[in-house]
C-alpha positions in Angstrom: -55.6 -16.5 21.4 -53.5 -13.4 20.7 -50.6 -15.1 21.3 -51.0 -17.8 18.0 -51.7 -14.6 16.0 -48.0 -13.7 16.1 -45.5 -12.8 13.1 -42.8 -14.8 13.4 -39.3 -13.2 11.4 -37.2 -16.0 9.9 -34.2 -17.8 11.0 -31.2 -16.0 11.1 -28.3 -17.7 9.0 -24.5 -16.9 8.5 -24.0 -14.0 6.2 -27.4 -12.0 7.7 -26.5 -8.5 8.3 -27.3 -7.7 12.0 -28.3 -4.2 13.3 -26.8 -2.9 16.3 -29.0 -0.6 18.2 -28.7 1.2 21.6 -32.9 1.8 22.7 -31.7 2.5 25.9 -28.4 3.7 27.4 -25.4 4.7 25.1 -23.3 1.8 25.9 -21.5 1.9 23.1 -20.5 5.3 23.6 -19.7 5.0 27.1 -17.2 1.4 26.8 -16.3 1.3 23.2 -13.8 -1.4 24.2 -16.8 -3.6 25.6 -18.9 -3.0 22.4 -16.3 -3.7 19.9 -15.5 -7.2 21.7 -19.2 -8.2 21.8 -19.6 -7.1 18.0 -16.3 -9.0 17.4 -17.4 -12.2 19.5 -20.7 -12.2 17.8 -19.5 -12.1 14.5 -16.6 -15.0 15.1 -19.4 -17.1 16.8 -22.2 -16.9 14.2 -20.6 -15.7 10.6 -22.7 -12.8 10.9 -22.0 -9.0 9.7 -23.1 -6.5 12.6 -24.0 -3.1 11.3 -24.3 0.1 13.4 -27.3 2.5 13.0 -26.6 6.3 13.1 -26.7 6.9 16.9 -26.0 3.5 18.3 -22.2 4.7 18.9 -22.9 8.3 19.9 -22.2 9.6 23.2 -24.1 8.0 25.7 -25.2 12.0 27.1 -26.8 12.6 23.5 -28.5 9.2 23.3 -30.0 9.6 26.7 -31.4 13.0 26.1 -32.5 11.5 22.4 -35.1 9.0 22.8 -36.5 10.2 19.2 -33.4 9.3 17.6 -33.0 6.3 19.1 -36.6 5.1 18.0 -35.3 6.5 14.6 -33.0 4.0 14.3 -35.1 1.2 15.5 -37.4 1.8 12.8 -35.0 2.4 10.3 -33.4 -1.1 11.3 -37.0 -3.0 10.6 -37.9 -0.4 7.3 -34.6 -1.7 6.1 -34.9 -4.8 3.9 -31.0 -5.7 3.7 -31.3 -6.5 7.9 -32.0 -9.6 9.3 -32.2 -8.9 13.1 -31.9 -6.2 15.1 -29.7 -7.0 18.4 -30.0 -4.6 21.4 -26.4 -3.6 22.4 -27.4 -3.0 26.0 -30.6 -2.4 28.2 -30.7 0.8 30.5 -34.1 2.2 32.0 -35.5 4.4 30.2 -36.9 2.7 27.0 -40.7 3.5 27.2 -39.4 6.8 26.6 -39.4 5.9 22.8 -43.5 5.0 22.7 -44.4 8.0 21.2 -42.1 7.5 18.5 -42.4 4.4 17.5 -44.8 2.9 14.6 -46.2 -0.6 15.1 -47.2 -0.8 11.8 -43.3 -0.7 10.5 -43.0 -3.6 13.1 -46.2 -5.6 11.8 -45.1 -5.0 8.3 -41.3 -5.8 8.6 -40.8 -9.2 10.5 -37.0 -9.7 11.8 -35.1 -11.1 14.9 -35.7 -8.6 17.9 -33.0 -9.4 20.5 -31.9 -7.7 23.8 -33.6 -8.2 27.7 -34.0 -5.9 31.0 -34.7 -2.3 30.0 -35.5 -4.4 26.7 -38.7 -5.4 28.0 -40.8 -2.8 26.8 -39.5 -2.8 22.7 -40.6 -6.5 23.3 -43.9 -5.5 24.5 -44.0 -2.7 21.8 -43.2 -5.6 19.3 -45.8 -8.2 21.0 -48.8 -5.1 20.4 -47.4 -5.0 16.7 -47.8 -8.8 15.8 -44.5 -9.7 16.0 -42.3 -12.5 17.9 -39.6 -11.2 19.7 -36.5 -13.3 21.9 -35.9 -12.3 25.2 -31.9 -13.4 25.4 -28.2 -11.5 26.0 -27.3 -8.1 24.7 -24.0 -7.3 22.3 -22.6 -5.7 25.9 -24.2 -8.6 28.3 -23.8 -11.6 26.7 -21.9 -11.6 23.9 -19.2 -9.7 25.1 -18.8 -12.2 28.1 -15.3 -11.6 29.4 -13.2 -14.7 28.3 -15.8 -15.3 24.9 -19.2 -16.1 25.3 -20.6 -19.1 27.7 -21.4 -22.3 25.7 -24.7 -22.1 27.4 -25.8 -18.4 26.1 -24.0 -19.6 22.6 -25.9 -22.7 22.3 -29.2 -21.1 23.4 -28.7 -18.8 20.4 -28.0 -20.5 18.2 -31.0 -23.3 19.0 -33.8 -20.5 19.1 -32.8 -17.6 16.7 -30.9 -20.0 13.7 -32.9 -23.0 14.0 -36.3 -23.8 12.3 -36.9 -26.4 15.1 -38.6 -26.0 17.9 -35.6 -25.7 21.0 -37.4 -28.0 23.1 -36.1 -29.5 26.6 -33.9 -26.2 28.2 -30.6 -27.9 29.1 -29.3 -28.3 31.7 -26.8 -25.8 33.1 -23.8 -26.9 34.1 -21.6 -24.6 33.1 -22.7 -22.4 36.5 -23.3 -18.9 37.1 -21.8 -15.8 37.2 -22.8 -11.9 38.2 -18.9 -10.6 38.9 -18.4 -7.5 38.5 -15.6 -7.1 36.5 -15.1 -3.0 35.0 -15.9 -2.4 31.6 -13.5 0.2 31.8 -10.1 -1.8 31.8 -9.6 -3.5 29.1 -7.4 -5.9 30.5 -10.3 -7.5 32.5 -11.8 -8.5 28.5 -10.0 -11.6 28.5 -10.4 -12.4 32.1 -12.9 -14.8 33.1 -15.4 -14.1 35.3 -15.9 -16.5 38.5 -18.5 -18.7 38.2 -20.7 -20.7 41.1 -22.3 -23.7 41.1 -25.6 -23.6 39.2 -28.5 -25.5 41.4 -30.8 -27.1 40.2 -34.3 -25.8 38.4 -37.1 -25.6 42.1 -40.4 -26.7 41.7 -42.0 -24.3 44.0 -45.8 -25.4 43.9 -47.5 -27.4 41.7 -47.6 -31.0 39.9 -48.4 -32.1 36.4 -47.7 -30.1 33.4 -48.8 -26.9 32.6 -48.6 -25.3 28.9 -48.7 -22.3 27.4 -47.5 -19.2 25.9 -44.3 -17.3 27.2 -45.2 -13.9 27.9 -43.4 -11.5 30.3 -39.2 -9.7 30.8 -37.8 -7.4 33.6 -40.3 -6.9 36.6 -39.1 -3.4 37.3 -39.4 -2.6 33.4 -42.8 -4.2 33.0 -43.7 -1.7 36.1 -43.3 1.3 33.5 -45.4 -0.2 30.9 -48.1 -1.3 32.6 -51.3 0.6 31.8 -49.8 2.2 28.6 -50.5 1.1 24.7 -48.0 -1.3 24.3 -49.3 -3.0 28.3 -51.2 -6.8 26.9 -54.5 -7.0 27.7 -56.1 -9.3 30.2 -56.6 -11.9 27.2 -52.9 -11.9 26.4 -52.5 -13.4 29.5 -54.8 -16.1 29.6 -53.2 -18.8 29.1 -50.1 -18.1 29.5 -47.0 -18.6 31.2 -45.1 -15.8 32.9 -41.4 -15.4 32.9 -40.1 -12.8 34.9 -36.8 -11.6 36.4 -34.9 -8.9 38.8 -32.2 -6.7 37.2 -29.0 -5.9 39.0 -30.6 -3.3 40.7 -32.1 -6.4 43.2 -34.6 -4.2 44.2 -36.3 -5.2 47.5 -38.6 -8.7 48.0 -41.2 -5.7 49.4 -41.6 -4.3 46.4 -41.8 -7.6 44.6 -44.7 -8.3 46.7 -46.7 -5.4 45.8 -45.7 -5.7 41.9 -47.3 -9.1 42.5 -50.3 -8.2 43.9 -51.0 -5.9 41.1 -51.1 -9.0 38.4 -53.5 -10.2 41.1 -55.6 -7.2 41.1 -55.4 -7.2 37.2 -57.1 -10.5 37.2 -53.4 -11.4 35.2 -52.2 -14.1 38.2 -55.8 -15.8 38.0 -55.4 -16.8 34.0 -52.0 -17.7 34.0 -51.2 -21.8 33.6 -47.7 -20.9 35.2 -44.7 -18.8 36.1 -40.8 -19.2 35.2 -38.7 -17.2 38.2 -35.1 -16.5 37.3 -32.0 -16.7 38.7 -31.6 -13.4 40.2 -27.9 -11.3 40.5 -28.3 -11.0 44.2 -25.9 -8.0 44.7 -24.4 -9.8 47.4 -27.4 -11.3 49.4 -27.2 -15.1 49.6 -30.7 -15.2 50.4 -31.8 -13.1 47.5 -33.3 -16.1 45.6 -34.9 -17.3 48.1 -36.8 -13.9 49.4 -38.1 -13.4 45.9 -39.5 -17.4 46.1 -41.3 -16.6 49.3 -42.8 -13.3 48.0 -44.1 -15.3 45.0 -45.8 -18.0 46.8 -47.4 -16.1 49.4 -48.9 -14.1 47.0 -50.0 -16.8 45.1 -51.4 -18.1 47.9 -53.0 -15.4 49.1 -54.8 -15.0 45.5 -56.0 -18.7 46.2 -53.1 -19.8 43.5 -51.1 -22.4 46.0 -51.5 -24.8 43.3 -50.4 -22.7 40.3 -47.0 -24.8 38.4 -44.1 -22.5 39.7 -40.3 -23.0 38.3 -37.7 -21.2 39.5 -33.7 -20.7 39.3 -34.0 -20.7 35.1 -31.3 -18.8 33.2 -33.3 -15.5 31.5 -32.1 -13.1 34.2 -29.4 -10.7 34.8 -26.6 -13.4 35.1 -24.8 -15.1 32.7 -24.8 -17.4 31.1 -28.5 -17.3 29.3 -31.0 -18.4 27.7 -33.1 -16.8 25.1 -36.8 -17.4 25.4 -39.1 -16.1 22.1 -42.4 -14.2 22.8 -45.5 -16.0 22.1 -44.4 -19.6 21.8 -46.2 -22.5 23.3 -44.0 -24.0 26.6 -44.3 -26.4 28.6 -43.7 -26.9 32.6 -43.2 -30.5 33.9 -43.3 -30.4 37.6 -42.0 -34.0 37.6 -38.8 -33.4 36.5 -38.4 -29.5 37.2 -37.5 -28.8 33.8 -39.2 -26.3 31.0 -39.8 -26.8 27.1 -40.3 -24.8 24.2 -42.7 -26.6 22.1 -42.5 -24.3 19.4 -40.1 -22.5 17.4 -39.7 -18.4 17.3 -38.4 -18.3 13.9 -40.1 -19.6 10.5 
């Protein structure tokens, strides 16, 4: 199995030096205010020193139009032996634009904490073609910078899968609830507001019964769209086996296109190998019914690929809300249809 062939960095520990790197959109540049309470927040929560690399503050017009400077710094960051992990400050959408840049080897050779999620996805695929075990989990921006401090839930996930040697096992519960407010990063006297938060429902079973294990493998769906059938795409073998986890930014792009993203795994042969699939809790830009489009889309697909009895969790905390979770790449889960609830059998870190 690919998967078990993974690199895994070591646990992070107070005192590790943290890089900050913006792969994506210049965030930093853009809401310095936002940054700086993240990197502050981060810091105060886990005793850690956060670093910047040379363009991760520049202005967000010269990182966009920079993608070779940007995988400059993320390659720096792993060549660097002084950094322990290397934290996204925020996603954007135009990542893949670093693939011809970047050298899997430096990756492979270099093992640390890779952190960030959405645009993210495809530096995690980039590090899953390298060898390495990566954590899909919050941003320095989106997540750590959480208006108010961070969530306990986001906090605790954290500090579980990226500082612990032990596997995280059973995914908690979240009571805490849920939150996609949009509050502006641009007044800084909405830093120390809280966000609203609503009830968080219950983990669905959607189909399926027993357990199903296997490998977490997967990110943003509209993300994985642009990787798909480039280098740093997982071949059909890195799916088998596995189990899918897969999300909608804030974007909530239409259950229509879901549908045909869907179909593609099928056509791929990817839905036909998989042991199961994690569905998040999407932002639903103001559509009550949001969730529940993308769980019919998923079904009916599965269905139609002769997959009505595929395990199938959904409303878990990896997607574009907050609080969340951080899942590593690679790792052994486990779905209990029973109870509705996910483990991670294995631990990211060594």
């Amino acid at each position: 199995m690919i998967a078990a062939s993974l690199r895994k960095p070591r646990a992070l520990m107070p005192g590790d030096r943290i890089a900050a790197v913006s792969p994506s959109w210049g965030g930093p540049g853009a809401f310095p205010q936002r940054y700086e309470a993240g990197k502050r927040q981060l810091e105060a929560a886990f005793g850690v020193s956060v670093v910047e690399m040379v363009h991760t503050l520049a202005d967000a017009d010269r990182v966009a139009a920079n993608p070779q400077a940007r995988a400059q710094d993320l390659m720096a960051a792993f060549a660097d032996p002084s950094i322990a992990g290397i934290f996204c400050t925020i996603g954007g959408d135009d990542s893949i634009r670093l693939l011809p840049y970047l050298d899997l080897a430096v990756i492979r050779d270099n093992p640390k904490v890779f952190l960030g999620f959405s645009d993210t996805t495809s530096l995690h695929l980039a590090c899953f073609a390298a060898g390495l075990t990566s954590f899909y989990g919050p941003s320095i921006m989106a997540g750590f910078a959480e208006n108010g401090g961070m969530h306990d839930y986001t906090a605790g996930s954290v500090r579980q899968t990226l500082f612990s040697h032990e596997p995280p096992g059973l995914v908690p519960v979240n009571t805490e609830g849920w939150t996609a407010e949009r509050l502006g990063w641009g007044n800084p006297a909405l830093q120390d507001q809280r966000r609203v938060l609503q009830p968080a429902d219950p983990v669905r079973v959607l189909q399926g019964t027993g357990v199903a294990q296997g490998h977490l493998l997967g990110g943003c769906a509209e993300v994985l769209e642009m990787v798909k059938a480039t280098a740093w795409w997982p071949p059909l073998d890195a799916w088998r086996g596995a189990i899918l986890f897969i999300e909608t930014s804030e974007e909530a792009p239409p259950p229509g296109f879901f549908r045909y993203w869907l179909r593609n795994y099928a056509a791929q042969g990817i839905l036909g190998v998989l042991n199961g699939i994690l569905l998040a809790r999407p932002d639903p830009k103001g559509d009550a019914r949001y969730q529940e489009k993308l769980e019919q889309v998923l079904v009916s697909v599965l269905a139609e690929s002769g997959l009505a009895g595929l395990p199938v969790l959904s409303g878990l905390d990896f997607g574009h809300t907050q609080p969340m979770l951080t899942l590593p790449y690679g790792v052994q889960a486990l779905i209990d249809c029973a109870s509705g609830r996910l483990s991670i059998l294995e631990a990211g870190v060594r």
